[in-house]
C-alpha positions as MATLAB code, in Angstrom:
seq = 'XXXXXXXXXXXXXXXXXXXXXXXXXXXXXXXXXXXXXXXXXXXXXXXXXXXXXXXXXXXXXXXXXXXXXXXXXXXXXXXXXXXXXXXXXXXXXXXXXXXXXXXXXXXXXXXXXXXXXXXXXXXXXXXXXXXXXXXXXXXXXXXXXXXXXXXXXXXXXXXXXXXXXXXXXXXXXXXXXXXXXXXX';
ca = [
       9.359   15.383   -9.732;
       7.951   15.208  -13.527;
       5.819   17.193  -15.169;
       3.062   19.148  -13.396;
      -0.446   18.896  -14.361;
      -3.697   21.173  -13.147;
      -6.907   19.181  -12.960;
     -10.292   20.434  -11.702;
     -12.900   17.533  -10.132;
     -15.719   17.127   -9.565;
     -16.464   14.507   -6.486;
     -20.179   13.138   -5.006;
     -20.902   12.234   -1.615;
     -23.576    9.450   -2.325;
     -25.844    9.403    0.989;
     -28.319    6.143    0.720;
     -31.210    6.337    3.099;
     -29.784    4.607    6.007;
     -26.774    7.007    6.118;
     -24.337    5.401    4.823;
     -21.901    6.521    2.323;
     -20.567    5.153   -1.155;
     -17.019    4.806   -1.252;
     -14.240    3.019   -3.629;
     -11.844    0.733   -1.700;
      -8.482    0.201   -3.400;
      -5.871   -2.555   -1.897;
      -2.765   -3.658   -3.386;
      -3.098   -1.052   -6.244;
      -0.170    1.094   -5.122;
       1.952   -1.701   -3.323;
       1.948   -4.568   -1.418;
      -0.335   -4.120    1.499;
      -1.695   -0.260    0.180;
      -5.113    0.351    1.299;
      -7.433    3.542    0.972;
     -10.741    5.030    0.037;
     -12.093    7.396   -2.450;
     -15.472    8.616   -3.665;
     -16.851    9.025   -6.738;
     -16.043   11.956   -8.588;
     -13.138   12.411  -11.251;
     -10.986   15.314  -13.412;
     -13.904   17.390  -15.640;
     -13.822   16.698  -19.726;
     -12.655   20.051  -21.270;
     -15.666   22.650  -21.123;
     -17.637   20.827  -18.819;
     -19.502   21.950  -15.551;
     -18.764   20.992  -12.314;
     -22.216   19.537  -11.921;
     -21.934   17.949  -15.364;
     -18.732   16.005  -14.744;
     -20.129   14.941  -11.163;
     -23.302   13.633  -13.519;
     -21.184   11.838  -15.580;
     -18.353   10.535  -13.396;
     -20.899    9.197  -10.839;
     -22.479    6.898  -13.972;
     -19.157    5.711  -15.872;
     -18.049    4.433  -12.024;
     -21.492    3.010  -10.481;
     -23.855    3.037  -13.404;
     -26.289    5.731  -11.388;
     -27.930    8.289  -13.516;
     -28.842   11.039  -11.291;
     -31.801   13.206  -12.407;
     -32.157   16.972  -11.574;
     -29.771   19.534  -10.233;
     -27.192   18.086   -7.356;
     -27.343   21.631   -5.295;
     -24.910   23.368   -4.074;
     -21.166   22.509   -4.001;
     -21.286   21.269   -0.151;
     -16.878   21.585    0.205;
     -13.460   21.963   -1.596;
     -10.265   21.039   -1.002;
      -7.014   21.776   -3.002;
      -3.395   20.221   -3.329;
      -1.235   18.289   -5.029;
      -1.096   14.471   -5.668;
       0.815   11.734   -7.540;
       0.924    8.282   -8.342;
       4.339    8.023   -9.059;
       7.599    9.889   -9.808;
       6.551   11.010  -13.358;
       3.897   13.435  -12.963;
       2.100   15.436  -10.200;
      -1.463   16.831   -9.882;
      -2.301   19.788   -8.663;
      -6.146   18.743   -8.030;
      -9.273   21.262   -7.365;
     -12.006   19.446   -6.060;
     -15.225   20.198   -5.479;
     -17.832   17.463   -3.665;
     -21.596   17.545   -4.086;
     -23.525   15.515   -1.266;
     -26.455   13.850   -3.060;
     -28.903   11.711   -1.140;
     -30.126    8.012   -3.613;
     -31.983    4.986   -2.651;
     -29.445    2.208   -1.992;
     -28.137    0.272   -4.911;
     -25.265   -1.776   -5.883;
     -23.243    0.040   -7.994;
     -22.057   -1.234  -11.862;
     -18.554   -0.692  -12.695;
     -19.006   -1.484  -16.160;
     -18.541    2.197  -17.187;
     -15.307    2.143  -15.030;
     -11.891    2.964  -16.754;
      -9.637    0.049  -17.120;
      -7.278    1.482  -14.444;
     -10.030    2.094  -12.065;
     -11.327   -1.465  -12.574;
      -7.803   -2.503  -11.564;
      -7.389    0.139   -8.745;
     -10.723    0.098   -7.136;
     -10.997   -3.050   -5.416;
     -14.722   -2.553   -4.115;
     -17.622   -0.496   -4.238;
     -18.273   -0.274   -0.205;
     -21.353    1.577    1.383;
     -20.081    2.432    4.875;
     -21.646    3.994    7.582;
     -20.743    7.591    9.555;
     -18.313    5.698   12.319;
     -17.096    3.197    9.705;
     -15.781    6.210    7.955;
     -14.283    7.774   10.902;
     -12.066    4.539   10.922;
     -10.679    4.678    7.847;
     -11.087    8.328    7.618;
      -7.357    9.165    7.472;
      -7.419    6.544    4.348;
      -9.827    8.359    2.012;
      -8.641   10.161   -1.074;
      -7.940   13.027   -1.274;
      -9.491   14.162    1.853;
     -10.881   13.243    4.962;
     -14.972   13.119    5.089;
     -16.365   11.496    8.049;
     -16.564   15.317    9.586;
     -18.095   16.835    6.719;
     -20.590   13.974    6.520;
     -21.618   14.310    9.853;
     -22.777   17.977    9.405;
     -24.074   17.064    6.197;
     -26.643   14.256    7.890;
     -27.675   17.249   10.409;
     -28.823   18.920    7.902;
     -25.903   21.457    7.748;
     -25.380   22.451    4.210;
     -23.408   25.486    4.000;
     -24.339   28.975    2.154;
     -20.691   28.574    0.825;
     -18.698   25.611   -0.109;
     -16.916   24.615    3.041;
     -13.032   24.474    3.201;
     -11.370   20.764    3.738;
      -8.107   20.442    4.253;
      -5.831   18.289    1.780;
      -4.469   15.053    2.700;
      -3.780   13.494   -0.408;
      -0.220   11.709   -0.738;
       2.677   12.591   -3.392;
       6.169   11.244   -4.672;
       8.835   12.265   -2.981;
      12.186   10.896   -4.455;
      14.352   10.716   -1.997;
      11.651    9.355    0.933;
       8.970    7.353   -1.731;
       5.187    7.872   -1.053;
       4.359   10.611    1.673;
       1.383   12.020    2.945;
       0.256   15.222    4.282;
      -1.046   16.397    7.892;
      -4.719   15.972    7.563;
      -6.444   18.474   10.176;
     -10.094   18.514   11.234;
     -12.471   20.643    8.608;
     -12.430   24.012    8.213;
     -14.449   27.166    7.306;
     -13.571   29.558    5.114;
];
């Protein structure tokens, strides 16, 4: 494997009122038939808050502006990821669960490798997620969501497990176990 990089993130759970979630669906990005999720939320500019670079991460990929403090950090998860053979990520993230009025998202703001990556902006609902739940990056939600919607929002950032998928050389792309959620 390449070179190793640390990057923090910053990720938002974007809850509209009918319950459904905003996610980014990528297929054919990776390879020929590749298909998985991920939510909004990206690596923080040097200096910057966690809250901050969920602020501004959330408008450069849907063109939402969110007003007023997110809350608390709702979970974390932790591993490493890559996109290739070159270079590996060893991610922190961090995911704020923000409820908005529907919308369709702009992806104007969107990097040019995210407008090639992400596919589709996709609102999905609780068991629509459970479906593809092993295919969102870099951890599974539909659990976390679910307690979320009941009005479970922890005292302390709950503990997801990793499930994000790496370069292996000798066996190409790989993936993780992903397990349910977990407290800390």
């Amino acid at each position: 494997m390449g070179e190793l990089v640390r990057r923090r993130c910053a990720r938002v759970l974007l809850v509209d009122e009918e319950d459904r979630v905003l996610l980014f669906r990528s297929v054919d990005y990776m390879g020929p038939g590749v298909e998985y999720y991920v939510t909004p939320g990206g690596g923080l500019d040097a200096g910057e808050s966690l809250e901050a670079g969920a602020v501004r991460e959330v408008f450069e990929e849907t063109g939402l502006r969110l007003d007023g403090p997110l809350g608390p950090v709702a979970a974390e998860t932790a591993g490493v990821w890559s996109d290739g053979p070159d270079l590996a990520v060893e991610s922190e993230d961090a995911y704020f669960f923000v409820r908005v009025p529907h919308f369709d998202p702009v992806r104007d703001g969107l990097e040019a490798i995210e407008q090639r990556e992400f596919t589709e902006a996709v609102w999905l609902t609780i068991p629509e997620v459970t479906q593809i739940d092993a295919l969102v990056f870099p951890a599974r939600i539909a659990s976390l969501l679910t307690a979320l919607l009941d009005g479970a929002i922890p005292a302390a950032p709950l503990r997801i497990p990793w499930g994000a998928w790496t370069w292996d050389t000798d066996r190409g792309w790989t993936t993780t176990e992903r397990a349910p959620i977990l407290d800390r």
